[in-house]
C-alpha positions in Angstrom: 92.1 76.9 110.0 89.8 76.0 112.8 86.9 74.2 111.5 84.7 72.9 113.9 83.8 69.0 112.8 80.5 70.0 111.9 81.5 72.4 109.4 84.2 70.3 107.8 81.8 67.2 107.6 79.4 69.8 105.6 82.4 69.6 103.0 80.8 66.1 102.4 77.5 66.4 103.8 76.4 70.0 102.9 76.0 71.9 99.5 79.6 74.0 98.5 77.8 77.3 98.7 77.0 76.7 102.5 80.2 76.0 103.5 81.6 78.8 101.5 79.6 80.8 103.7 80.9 79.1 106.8 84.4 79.7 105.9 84.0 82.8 105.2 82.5 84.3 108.3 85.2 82.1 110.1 88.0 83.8 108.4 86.2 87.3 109.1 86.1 86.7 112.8 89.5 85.7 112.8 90.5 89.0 111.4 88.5 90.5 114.0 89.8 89.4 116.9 93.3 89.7 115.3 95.9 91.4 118.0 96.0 95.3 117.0 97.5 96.2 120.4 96.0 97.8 123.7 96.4 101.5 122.8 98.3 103.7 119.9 99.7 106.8 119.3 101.0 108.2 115.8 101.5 111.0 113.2 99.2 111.0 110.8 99.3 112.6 106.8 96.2 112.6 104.9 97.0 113.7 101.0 93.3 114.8 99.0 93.6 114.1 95.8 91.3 115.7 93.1 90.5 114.5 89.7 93.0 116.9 88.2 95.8 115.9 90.8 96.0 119.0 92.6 96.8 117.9 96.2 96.1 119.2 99.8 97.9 118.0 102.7 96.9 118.0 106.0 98.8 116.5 109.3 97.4 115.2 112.5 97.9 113.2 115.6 96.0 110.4 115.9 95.5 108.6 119.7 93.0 105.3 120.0 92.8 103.1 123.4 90.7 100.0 124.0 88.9 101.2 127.3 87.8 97.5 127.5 86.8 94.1 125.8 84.0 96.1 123.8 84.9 99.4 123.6 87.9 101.3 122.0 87.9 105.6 122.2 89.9 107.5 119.4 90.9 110.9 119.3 92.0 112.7 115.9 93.8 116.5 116.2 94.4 118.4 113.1 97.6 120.3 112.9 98.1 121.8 109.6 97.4 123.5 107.1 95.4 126.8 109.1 92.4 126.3 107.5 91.8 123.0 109.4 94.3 123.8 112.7 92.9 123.2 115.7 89.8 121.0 114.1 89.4 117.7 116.2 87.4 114.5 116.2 86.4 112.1 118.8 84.8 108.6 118.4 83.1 105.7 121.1 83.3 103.2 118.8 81.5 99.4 120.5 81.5 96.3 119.8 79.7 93.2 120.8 76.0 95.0 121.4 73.5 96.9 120.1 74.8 100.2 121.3 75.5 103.0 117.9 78.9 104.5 118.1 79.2 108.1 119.4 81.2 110.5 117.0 81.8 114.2 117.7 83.5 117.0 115.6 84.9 120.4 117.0 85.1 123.2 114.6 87.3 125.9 116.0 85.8 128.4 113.6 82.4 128.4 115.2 83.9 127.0 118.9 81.3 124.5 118.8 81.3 120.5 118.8 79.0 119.2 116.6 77.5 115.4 117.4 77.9 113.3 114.0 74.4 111.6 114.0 74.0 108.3 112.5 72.1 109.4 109.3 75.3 111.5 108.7 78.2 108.7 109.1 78.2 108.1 105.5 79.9 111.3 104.6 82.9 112.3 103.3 85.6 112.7 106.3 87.2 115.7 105.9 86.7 116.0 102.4 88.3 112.8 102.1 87.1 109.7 100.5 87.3 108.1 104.0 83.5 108.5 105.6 82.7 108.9 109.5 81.8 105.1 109.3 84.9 104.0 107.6 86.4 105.5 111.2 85.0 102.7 113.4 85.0 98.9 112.8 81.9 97.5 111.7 79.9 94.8 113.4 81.0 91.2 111.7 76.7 90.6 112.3 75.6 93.5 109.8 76.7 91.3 107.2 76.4 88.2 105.9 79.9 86.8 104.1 80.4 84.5 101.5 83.7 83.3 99.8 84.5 84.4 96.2 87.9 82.2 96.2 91.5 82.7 96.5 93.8 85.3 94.7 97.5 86.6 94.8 97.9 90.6 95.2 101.5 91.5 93.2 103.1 94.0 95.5 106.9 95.5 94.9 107.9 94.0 98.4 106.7 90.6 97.6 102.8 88.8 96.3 100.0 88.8 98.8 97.6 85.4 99.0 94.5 86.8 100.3 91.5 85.2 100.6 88.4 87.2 98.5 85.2 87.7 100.4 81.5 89.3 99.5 80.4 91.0 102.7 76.4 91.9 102.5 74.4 94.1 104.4 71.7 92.4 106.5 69.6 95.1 106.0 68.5 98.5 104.7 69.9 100.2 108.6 73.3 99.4 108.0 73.5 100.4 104.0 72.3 104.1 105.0 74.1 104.4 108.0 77.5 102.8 106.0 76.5 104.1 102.4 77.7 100.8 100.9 75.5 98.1 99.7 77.9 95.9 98.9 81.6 95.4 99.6 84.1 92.6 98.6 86.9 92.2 100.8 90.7 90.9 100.6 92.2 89.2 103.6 95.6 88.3 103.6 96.5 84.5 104.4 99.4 85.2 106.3 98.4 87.3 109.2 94.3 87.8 108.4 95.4 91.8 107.7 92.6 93.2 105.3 94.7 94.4 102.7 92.3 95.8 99.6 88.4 96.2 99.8 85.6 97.1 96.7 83.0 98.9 98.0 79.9 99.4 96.4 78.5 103.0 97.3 74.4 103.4 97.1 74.6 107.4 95.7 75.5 107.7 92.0 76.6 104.2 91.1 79.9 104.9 92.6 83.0 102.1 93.7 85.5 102.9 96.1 88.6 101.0 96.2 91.0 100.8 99.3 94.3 99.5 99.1 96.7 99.3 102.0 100.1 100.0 99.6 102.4 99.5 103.1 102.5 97.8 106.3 104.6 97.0 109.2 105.1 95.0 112.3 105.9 97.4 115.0 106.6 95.1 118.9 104.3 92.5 117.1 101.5 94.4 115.8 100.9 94.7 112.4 99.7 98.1 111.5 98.9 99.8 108.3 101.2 102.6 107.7 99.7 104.1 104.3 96.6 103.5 102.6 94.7 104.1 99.7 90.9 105.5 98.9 90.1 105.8 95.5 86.2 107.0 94.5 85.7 106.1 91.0 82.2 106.1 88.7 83.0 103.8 85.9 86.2 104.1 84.8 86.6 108.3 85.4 88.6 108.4 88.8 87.0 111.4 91.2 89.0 111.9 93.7 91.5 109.8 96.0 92.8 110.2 99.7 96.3 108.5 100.9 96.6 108.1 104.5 100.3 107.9 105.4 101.4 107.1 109.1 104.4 107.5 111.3 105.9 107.7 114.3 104.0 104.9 115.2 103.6 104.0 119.1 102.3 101.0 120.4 100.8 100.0 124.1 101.8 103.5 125.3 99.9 104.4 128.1 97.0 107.0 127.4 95.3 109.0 130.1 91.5 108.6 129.5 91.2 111.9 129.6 92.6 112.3 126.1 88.7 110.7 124.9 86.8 113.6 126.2 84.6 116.8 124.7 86.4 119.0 127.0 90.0 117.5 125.6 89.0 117.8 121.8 88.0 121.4 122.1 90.8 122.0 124.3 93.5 121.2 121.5 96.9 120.0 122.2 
């Protein structure tokens, strides 16, 4: 890892909890700026989950483009089943200032586009245990990070060393506009992919747990291509959503006009 001098004399100098702080954000903003390609296109499966295991499924098309340095525009269609046909979402998601990102819904049964304001980004998504938040990136600056140690994930296709980080919010804005007010986070050591998250919801004493149970590098990108959400209060699970992708496209070119009002209300 990069450590600039400073830092690694504070291994000798400085007191351990300080550089565990250091290390951490390091690792964080290298996970950040990791390489998750220009643009992307793919089929998308979300599978609800109740806490009786009854399942709905619903499909979708997913597009998302980095318009530039600080500013990526993703566009979600619904396909199936009817009851959500035809419903779209839209999302400005930036980076790097103090700007709030821009969500939008259209529901086709009313033929009107509803603007997600930010005192609403930490509900459910669809009836999933995904939240409107959980659909941007967050700001590395809304938390302060910290180190837990180092662990090995068992996995079918072979273990995971991640490193386990606390992420905290740096204040009450970002834990109502999130929902969480505390999340601990598990970055893999091979390729800085965040593999398996805790986070720690501020209604009803409730965890959720994401786990990313596949992933694959597709023309050099690694990209997640099914994960879990799991909402749990103590040990009774309430519900869980898989996210399944496929037909994955990287760098494809996307009109801009794909990240428009007019487009999501428009349908495919």
């Amino acid at each position: 890892m990069n450590i600039r001098p400073l830092v690694a004399l504070g291994i000798f100098l400085g007191s351990p909890a300080a550089f565990a702080v250091d290390q951490a954000r390091s690792i964080m903003d290298k996970a950040d700026a990791r390489d998750d390609g220009a643009s992307m296109v793919s089929t998308m499966q979300m599978t609800l989950i109740d806490k009786n295991n009854k399942q709905r499924i619903r499909q979708m098309r997913m597009f998302s483009k980095d318009i530039d340095a600080n500013t990526e525009h993703k566009t979600i269609f619904f396909l199936s089943p009817s009851d959500v046909k035809n419903t779209a979402f839209l999302t400005y998601d930036y980076s790097g200032d103090d700007k709030d990102d821009d969500q939008w819904m259209y529901l086709p049964a009313l033929k009107k586009t509803k603007r997600i304001p930010a005192s609403d980004k930490d509900a459910a998504f669809m009836g999933s245990d995904f939240s409107y938040s959980d659909m941007t990136d967050n700001e590395l600056d809304d938390y302060s990070y910290k180190l837990l140690g180092e662990s090995t994930i068992k996995r079918a296709q072979g273990d995971e060393k991640v490193w386990k980080i606390e992420a905290l919010p740096v204040n009450q804005a970002v834990i109502d506009e999130t929902g969480y007010t505390k999340s601990v986070l598990y970055v893999r050591q091979d390729n800085y992919v965040l593999t398996r998250a805790k986070f720690y919801l501020k209604k009803a004493s409730r965890i959720k747990y994401m786990d990313v149970q596949a992933i694959e590098k597709i023309d050099g990108i690694w990209v997640a291509m099914q994960t879990k959400m799991t909402t749990k209060q103590g040990k009774q699970t309430l519900h869980k959503t898989i996210l399944t992708n496929s037909s994955v496209e990287i760098n494809k070119a996307i009109d801009d006009d794909m990240f428009t009002i007019r487009t999501i209300e428009k349908g495919l």
